[in-house]
C-alpha positions in Angstrom: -81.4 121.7 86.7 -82.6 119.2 84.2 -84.4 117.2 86.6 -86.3 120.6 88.3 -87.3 121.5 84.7 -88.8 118.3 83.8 -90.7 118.2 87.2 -91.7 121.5 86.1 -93.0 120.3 82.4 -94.4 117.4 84.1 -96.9 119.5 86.8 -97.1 122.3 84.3 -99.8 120.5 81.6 -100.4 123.8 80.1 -96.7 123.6 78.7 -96.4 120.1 77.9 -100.0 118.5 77.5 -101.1 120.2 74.1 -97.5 119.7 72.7 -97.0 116.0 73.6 -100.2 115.2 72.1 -99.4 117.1 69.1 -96.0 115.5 68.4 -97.2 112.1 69.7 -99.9 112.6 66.6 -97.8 113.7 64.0 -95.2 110.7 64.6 -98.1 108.4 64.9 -98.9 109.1 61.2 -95.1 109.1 60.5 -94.6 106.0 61.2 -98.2 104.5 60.1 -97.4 106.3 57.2 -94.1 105.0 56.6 -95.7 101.4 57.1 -98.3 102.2 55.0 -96.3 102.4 52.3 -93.9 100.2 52.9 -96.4 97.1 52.8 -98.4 98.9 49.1 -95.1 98.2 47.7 -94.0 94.8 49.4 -97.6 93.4 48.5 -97.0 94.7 44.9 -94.0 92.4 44.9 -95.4 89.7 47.4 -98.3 89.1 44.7 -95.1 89.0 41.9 -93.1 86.9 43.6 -95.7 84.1 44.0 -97.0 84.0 40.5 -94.0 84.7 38.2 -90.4 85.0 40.0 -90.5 84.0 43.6 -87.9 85.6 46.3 -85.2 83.8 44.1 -86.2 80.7 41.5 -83.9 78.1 40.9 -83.9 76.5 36.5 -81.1 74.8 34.9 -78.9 77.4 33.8 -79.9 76.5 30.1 -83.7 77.3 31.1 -82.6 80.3 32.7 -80.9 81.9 29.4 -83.9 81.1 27.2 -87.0 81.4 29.9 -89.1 83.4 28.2 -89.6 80.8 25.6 -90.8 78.1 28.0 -88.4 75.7 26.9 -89.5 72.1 28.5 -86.8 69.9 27.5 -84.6 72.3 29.6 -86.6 71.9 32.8 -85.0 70.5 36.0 -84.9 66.9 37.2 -84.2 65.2 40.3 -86.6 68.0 41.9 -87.2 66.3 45.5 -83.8 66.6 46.3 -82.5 69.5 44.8 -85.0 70.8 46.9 -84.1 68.9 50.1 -80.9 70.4 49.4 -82.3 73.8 49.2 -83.8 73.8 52.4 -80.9 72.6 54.2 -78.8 75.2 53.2 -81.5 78.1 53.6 -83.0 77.8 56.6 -85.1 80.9 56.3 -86.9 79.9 53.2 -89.1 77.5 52.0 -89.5 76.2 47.9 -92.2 74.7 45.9 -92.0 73.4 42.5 -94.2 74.9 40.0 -94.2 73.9 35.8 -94.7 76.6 33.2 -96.4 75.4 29.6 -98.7 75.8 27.2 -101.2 74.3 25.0 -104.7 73.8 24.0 -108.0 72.8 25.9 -110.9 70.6 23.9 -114.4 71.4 25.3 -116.4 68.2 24.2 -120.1 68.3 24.0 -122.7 65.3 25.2 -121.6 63.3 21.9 -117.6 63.7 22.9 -117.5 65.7 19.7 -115.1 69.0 19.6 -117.7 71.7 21.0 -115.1 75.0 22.1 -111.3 75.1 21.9 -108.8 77.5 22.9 -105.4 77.9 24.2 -104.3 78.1 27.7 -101.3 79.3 30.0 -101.3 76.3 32.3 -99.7 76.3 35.4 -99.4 73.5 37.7 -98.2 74.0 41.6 -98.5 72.1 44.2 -101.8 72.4 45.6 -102.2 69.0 47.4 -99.1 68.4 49.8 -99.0 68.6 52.9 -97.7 71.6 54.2 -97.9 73.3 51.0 -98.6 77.3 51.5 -99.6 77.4 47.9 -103.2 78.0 48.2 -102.8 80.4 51.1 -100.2 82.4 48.8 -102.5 82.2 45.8 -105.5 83.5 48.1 -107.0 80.7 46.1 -110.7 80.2 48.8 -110.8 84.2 47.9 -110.5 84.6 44.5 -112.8 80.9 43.5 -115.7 82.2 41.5 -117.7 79.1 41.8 -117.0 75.8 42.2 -114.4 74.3 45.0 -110.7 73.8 45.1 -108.9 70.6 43.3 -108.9 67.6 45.5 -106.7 65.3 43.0 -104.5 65.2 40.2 -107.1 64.9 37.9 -108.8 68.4 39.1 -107.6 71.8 37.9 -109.2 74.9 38.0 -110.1 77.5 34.7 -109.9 80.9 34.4 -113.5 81.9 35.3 -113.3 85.0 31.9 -111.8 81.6 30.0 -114.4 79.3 31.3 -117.7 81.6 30.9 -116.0 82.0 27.3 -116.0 78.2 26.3 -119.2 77.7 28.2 -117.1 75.4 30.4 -119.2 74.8 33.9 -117.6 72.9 36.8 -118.1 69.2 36.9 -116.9 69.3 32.9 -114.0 67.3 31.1 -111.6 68.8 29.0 -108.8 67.3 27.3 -105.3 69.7 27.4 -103.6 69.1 24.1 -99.7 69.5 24.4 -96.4 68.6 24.3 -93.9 66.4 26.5 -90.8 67.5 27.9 -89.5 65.1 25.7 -91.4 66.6 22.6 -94.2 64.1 22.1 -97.6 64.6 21.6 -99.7 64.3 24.2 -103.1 64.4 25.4 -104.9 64.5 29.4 -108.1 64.9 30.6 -108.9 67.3 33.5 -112.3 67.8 35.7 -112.9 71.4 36.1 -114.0 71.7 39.7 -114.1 75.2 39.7 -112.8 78.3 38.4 -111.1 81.2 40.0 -110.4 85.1 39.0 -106.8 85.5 39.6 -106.9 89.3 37.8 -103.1 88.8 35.9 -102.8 89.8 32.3 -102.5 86.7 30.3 -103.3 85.0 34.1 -106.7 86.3 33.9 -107.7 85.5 30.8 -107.2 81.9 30.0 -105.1 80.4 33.2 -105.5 76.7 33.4 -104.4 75.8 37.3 -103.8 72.3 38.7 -101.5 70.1 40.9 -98.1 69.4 40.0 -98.6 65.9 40.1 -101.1 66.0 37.6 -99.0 68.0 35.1 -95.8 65.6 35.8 -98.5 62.8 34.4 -99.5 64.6 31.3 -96.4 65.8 30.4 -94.1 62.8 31.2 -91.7 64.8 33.9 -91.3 62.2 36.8 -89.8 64.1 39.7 -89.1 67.1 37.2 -90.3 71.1 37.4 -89.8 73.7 34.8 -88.7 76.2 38.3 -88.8 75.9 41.9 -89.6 79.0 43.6 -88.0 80.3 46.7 -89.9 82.4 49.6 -88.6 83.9 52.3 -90.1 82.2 55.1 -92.2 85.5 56.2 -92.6 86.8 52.5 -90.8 90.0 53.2 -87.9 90.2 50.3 -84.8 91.4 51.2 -83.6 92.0 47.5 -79.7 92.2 49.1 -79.6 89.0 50.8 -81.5 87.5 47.6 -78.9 88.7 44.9 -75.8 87.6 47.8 -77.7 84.0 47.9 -77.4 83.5 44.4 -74.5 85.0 43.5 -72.9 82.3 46.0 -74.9 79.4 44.8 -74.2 79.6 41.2 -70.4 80.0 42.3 -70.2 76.8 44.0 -71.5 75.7 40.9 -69.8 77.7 38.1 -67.2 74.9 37.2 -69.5 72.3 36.6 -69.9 73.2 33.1 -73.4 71.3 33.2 -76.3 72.9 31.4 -79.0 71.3 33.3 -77.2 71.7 36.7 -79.4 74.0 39.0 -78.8 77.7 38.8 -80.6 80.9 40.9 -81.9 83.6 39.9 -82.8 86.5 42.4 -86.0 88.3 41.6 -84.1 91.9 40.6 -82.7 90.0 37.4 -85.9 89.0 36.2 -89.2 90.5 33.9 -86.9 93.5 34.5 -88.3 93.9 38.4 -84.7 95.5 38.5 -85.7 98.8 37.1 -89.1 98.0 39.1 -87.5 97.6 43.0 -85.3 100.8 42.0 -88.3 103.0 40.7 -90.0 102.0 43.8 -87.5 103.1 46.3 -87.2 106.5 44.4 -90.9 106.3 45.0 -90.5 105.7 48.6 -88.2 108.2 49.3 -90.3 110.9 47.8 -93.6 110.3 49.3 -92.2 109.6 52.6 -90.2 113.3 52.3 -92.9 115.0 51.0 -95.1 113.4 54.3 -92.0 114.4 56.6 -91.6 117.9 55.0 -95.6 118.9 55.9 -95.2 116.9 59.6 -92.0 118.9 60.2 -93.4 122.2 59.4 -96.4 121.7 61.1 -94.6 120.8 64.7 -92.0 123.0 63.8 -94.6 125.8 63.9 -95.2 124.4 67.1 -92.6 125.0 69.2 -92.5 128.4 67.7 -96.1 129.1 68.6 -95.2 127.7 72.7 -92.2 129.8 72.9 -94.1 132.5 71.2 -97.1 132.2 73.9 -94.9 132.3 77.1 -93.0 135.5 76.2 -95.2 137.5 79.5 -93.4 134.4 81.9 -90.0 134.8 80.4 -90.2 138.7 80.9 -90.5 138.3 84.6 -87.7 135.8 84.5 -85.4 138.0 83.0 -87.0 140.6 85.1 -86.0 139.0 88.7 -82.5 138.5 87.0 -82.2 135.1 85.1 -80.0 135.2 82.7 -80.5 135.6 79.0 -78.8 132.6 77.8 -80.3 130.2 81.1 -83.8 131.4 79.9 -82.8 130.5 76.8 -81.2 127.3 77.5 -84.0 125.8 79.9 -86.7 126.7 76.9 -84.3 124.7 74.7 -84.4 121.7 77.6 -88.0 121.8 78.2 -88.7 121.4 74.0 -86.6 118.1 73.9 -87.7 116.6 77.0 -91.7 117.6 75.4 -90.2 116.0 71.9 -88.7 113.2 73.2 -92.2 112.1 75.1 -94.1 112.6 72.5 -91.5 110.8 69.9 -91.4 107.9 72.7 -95.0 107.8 72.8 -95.7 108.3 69.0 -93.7 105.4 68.0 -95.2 103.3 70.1 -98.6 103.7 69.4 -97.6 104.2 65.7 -95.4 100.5 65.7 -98.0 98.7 66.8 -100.7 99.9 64.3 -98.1 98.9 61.7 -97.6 95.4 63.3 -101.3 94.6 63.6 -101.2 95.4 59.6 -98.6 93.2 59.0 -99.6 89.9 61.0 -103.8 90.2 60.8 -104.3 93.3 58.1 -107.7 95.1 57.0 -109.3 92.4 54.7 -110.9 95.6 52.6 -112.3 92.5 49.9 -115.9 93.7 50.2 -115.2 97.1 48.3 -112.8 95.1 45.5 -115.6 93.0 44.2 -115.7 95.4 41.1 -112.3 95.4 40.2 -109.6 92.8 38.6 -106.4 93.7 40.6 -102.8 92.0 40.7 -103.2 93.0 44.9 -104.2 92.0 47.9 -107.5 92.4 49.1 -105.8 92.6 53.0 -104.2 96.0 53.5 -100.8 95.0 55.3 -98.6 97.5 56.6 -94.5 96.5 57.2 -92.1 97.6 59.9 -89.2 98.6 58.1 -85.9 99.7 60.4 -86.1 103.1 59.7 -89.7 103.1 61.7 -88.2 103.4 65.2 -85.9 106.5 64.7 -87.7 108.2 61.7 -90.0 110.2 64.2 -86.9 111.7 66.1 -86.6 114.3 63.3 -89.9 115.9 63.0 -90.9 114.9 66.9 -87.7 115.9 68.5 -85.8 118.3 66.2 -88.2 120.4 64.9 -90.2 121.5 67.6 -86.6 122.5 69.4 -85.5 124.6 66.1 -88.6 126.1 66.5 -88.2 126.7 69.7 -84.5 128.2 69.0 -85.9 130.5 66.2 -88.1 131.7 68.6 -86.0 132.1 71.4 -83.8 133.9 69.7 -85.9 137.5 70.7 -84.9 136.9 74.4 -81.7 138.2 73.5 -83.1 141.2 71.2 -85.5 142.5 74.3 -84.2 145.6 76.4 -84.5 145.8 80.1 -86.5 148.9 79.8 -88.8 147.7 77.2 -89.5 144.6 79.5 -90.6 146.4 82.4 -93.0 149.0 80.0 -94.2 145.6 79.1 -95.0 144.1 82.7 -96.4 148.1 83.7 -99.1 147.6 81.1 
């Protein structure tokens, strides 16, 4: 019986063509929707993770109880192989050192006399090794104002707010004023080569970005980082297996009793992106419901509307002596074999939009030029697990409720009503 009726929906495209294309529609924008989201609020924390916290960062545990004071001589040594180490044992990551400080710039004029100073939040990552994803992660080609990108240790780049502010054009020398790791004085010259607008609070405003090796020179830290930052290898955090890798990395070191030994720190326990990732999944959860609740209705009208529209056909089956509950049992057949098509095809259509988000994107840059955002300028989607079988509920299950609320009449009609009805 199943077989004859889907042979029927199949030849029949006046009971299956409209409603396949309707359900196949409204799981499309499901799951595009879904996607959609889903990569607005990965991006949110892929731009986090690369500037401030990474997927986990790694300190000395002393660093890590007084990080927001930036404290230098608690910064790691021995970074090479800690990191060597780290890549052994996570496969599915990759980490880059990065050091955190402070200090001041001197702007000299033609004379080398003091023209502008100012203070800077200098950052130094490494922007010159081989391999390095640094400058593809920092979107760096994009966001340079003018200028070009460092080429050596020397090089750094400015703040292009900062650098307009001290009059500082690239091709100038300015000397960062500071302190060692080891609290002494110091002072280093850097060539701006260019300057870049990076669009992050304090980021924005008076960022001073070079190579790690240059910033290991100035501030005497041979082989040393204030962090290393840890990325999942395709960007995507998975907050779970972040918060399990950590947990069991600072166990197998627990009893060292070493301040300066290395210790992780997921991104959930840091700049309180705790309260953040939580807020964010409530956020999910309600536009993706509120979406689902408006698709649901809609195809749930649906299959009302269909059953509604072949009450004349049913008469005469009922008339020729079908019975009522194999009328309404094949209606209830034909719905999920329609739903299931169009959920099938839906998906499909809907998955791959969401993929070519999430590998190429919409570079959307050209209509940003105005604004000074912590995002992306490529609109990325994600495919999250829940994409494949999220569609079943308002592709498969509403339009046969529908179709069951409607159906339910073929048991309220008389036999002597039905044939007044089929007279006329």
């Amino acid at each position: 019986m199943i077989r004859f009726l889907i042979k029927g929906v199949l030849r029949d495209r006046s009971r299956s063509l409209f409603s396949v294309i309707a359900i196949t529609i409204g799981v499309f924008l499901a799951v595009v929707y879904r996607g959609f989201v889903a990569g607005i609020f990965d991006d949110m924390l892929r731009q986090g993770a690369i500037m401030m916290t990474g997927h986990v960062k790694v300190t000395t545990r002393a660093y890590a109880e007084e990080a927001a004071l930036l404290p230098m001589d608690l910064a790691l040594l021995g970074v090479d192989e800690t990191m060597e180490q780290l890549s052994a044992d996570y496969p599915g990551m990759f980490f880059t050192p990065r050091i955190v400080f402070g200090g001041l710039i001197d702007v000299p004029d033609e004379e080398g006399v003091t023209r502008e100073q100012g203070p800077v939040a200098a950052m130094a990552i490494d922007l010159l090794s081989s391999g390095s994803r640094q400058v593809e992660l920092w979107d760096l080609e994009n966001r340079l104002v003018d200028g070009r990108l460092p080429q050596s240790a020397d090089e750094a780049l400015l703040g292009d707010v900062y650098a307009r502010r001290l009059m500082v054009v690239p091709g100038d020398i300015v000397t960062l004023i500071g302190s060692t790791m080891h609290g002494a004085f110091t002072t280093h010259n850097f060539t701006i080569v260019g300057t870049v607008a990076i669009g992050v609070g304090s980021l924005g405003k008076n960022l001073l970005l070079t190579d790690i090796s240059g910033a290991r020179q100035a501030l005497d830290m041979a082989d040393g980082a204030t962090e290393i930052l840890g990325f999942y290898t395709d960007m995507f955090y998975d907050d779970d297996a972040a918060v399990a890798r950590a947990a069991d990395y600072n166990a197998a070191r627990n009893g060292t009793g070493d301040e300066f030994a290395p210790y992780m720190v997921p991104l959930r326990d840091q700049y309180n992106m705790g309260a953040m990732l939580d807020y964010m999944d409530v956020a999910v959860v309600i536009f993706i419901g509120v979406f689902f609740i408006v698709i649901t209705i809609v195809l749930w009208n649906l299959g009302i509307m269909n059953s509604l529209r072949r009450y004349g056909e049913l008469g005469v089956r009922l008339a020729i002596g079908e019975s009522k509950a194999h009328v309404f049992g094949s209606m209830v057949i034909e719905s999920t074999v329609v739903g299931i098509g169009g959920w099938l095809v839906g998906t499909a259509i809907g998955l791959a939009v969401v993929y070519y988000l999430q590998e190429v994107g919409i570079d959307y840059g050209a209509m940003m030029e105005d604004f000074n955002m912590p995002i992306s300028h490529v609109m990325r989607g994600k495919i999250t697990p829940d994409s494949f079988y999220l569609g079943l509920f308002p592709g498969v299950v509403a339009p046969v409720v529908g179709t069951m609320l409607a159906g339910r009449a073929i048991f309220k009609r008389e036999m002597s009503q039905l044939f007044k009805e089929l007279e006329a």
